[in-house]
MDTraj code that builds the backbone (N, CA, C; nanometers):
import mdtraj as md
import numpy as np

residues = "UNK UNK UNK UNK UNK UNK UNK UNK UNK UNK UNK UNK UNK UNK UNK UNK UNK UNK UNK UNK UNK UNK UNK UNK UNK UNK UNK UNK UNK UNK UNK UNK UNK UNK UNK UNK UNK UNK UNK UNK UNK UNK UNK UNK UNK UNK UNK UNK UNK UNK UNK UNK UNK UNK UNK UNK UNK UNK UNK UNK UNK UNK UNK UNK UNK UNK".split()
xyz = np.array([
    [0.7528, 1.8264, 2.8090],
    [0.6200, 1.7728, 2.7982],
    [0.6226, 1.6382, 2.7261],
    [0.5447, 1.5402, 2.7907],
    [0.5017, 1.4184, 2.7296],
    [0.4240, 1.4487, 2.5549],
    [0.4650, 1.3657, 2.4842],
    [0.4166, 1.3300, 2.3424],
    [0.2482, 1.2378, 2.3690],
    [0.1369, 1.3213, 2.3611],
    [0.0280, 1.1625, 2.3505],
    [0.0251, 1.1267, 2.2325],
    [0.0393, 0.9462, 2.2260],
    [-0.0028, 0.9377, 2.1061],
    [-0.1340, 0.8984, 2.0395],
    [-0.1999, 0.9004, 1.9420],
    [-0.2973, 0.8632, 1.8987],
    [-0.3419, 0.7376, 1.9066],
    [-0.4210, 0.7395, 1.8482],
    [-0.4643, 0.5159, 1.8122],
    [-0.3698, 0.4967, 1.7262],
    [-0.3974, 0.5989, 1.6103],
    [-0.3619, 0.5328, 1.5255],
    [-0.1742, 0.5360, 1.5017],
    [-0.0915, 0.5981, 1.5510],
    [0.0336, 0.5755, 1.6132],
    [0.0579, 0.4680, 1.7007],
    [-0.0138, 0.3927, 1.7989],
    [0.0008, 0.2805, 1.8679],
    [-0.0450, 0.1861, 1.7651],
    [-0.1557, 0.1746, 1.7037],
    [-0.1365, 0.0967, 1.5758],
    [-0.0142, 0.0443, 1.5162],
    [0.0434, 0.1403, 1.4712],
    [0.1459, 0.1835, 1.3445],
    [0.2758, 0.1082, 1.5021],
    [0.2911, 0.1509, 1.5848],
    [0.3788, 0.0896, 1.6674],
    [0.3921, -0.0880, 1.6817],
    [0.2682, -0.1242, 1.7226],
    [0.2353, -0.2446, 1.7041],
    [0.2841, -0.3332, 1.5598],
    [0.2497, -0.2842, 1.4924],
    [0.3178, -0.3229, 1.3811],
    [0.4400, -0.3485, 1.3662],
    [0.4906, -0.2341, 1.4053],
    [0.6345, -0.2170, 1.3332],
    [0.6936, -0.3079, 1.4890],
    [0.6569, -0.3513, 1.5744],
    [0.7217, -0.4215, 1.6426],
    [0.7147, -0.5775, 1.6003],
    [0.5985, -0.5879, 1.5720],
    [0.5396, -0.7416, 1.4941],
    [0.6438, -0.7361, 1.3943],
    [0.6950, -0.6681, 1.2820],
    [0.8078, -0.6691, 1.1914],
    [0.9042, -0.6733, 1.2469],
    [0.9533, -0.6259, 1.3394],
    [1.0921, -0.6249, 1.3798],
    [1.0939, -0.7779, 1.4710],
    [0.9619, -0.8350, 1.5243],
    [0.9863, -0.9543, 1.5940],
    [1.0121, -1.0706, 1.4697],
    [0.9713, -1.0802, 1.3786],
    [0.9309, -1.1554, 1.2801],
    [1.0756, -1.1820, 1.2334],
    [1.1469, -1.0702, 1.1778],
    [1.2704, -1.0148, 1.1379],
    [1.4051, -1.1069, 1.2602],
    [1.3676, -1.1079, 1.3654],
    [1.4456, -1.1605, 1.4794],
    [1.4566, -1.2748, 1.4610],
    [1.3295, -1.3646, 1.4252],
    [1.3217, -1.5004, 1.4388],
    [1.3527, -1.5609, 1.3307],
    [1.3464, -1.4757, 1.1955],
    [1.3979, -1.5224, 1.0711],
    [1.5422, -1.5461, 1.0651],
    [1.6000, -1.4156, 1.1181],
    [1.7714, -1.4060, 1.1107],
    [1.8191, -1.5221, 1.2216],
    [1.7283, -1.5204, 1.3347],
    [1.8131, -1.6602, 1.4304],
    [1.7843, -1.7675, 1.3425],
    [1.6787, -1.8153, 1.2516],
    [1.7361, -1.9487, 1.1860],
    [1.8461, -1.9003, 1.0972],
    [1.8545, -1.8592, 1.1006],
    [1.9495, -1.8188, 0.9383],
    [2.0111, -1.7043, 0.9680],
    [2.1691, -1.7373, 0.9407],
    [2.2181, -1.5911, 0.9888],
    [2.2843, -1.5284, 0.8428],
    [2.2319, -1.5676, 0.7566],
    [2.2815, -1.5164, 0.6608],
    [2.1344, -1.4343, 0.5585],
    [2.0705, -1.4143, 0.6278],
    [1.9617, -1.3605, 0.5950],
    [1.9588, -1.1980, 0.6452],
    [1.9145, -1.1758, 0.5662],
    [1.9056, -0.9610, 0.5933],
    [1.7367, -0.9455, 0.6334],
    [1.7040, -0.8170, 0.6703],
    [1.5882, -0.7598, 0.6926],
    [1.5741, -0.7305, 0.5335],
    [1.3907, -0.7482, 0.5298],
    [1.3685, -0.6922, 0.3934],
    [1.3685, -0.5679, 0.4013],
    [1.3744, -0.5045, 0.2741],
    [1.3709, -0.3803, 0.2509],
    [1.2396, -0.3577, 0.3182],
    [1.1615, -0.3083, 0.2435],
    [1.0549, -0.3116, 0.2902],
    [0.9869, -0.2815, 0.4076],
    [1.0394, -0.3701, 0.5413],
    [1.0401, -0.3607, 0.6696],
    [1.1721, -0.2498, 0.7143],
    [1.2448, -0.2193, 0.6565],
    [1.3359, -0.1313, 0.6717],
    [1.3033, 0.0094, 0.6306],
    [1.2440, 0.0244, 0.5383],
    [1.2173, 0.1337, 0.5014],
    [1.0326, 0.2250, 0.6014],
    [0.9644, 0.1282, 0.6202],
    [0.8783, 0.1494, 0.6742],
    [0.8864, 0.1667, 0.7854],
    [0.9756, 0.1479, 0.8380],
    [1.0253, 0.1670, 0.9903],
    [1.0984, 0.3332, 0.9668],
    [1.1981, 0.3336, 0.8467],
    [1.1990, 0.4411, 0.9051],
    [1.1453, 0.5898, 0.8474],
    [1.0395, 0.5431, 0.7735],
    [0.9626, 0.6288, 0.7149],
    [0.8465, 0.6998, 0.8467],
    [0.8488, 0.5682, 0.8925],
    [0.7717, 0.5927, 1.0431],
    [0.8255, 0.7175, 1.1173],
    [0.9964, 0.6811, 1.1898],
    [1.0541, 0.7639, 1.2364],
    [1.0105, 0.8542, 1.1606],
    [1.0613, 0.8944, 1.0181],
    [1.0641, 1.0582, 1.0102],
    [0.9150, 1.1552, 1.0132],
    [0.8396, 1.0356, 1.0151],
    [0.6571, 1.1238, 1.0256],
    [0.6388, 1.1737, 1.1391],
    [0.7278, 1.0655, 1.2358],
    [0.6981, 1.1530, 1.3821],
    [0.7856, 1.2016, 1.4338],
    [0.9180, 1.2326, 1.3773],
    [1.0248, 1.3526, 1.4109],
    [0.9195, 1.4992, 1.3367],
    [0.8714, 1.4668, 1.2331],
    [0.8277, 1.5878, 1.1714],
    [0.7368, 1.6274, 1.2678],
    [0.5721, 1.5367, 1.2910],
    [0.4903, 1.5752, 1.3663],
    [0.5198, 1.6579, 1.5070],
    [0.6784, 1.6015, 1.5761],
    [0.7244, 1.6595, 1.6872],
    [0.7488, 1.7784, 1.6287],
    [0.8182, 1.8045, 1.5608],
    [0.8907, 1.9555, 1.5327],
    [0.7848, 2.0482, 1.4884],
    [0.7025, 2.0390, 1.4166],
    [0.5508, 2.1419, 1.4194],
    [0.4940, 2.1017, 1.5110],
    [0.4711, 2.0361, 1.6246],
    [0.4193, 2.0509, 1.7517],
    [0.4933, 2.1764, 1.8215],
    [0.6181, 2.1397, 1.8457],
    [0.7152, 2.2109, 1.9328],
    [0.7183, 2.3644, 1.8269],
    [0.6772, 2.3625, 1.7176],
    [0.6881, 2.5126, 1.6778],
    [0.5450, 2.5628, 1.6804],
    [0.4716, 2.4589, 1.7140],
    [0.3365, 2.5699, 1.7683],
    [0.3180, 2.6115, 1.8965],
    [0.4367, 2.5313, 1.9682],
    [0.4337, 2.5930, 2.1273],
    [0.5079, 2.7115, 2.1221],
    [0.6111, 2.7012, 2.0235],
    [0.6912, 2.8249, 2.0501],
    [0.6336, 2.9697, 1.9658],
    [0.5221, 2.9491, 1.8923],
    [0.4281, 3.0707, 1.8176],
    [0.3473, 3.1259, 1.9363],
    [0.2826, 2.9969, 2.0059],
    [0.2003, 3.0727, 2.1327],
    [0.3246, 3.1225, 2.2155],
    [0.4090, 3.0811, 2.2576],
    [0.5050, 3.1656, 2.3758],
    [0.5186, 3.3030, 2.3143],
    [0.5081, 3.2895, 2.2040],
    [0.6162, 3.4488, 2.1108],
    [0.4772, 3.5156, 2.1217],
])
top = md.Topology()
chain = top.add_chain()
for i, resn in enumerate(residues, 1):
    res = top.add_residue(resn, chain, resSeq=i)
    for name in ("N", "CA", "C"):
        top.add_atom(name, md.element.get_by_symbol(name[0]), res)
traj = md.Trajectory(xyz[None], top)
């Protein structure tokens, strides 16, 4: 089954792509430049909200099957 996502997850997507574009264009002037923290961590704080949200999704499908 497909994941829908919310607004406010396409929000939060939008973003984190605007950071990661931002991040691209900084390091091509400068290659001695890192991602900030910051943008690193929020990215993958992201990931783990919606690995979690998946996995109590997928265990409320598997309460109704049982």
């Amino acid at each position: 089954m497909q994941h829908i996502y919310s607004p406010e997850e396409y929000l939060k997507f939008e973003e984190i792509q605007e950071e990661l574009k931002e991040l691209e264009l900084t390091q091509s002037l400068d290659k001695t430049l890192r991602p900030k923290v910051h943008s690193i961590n929020s990215i993958l704080n992201y990931s783990k909200s919606l690995e979690i949200k998946k996995s109590k999704w997928i265990g409320q499908i598997e309460n109704i099957n049982n």
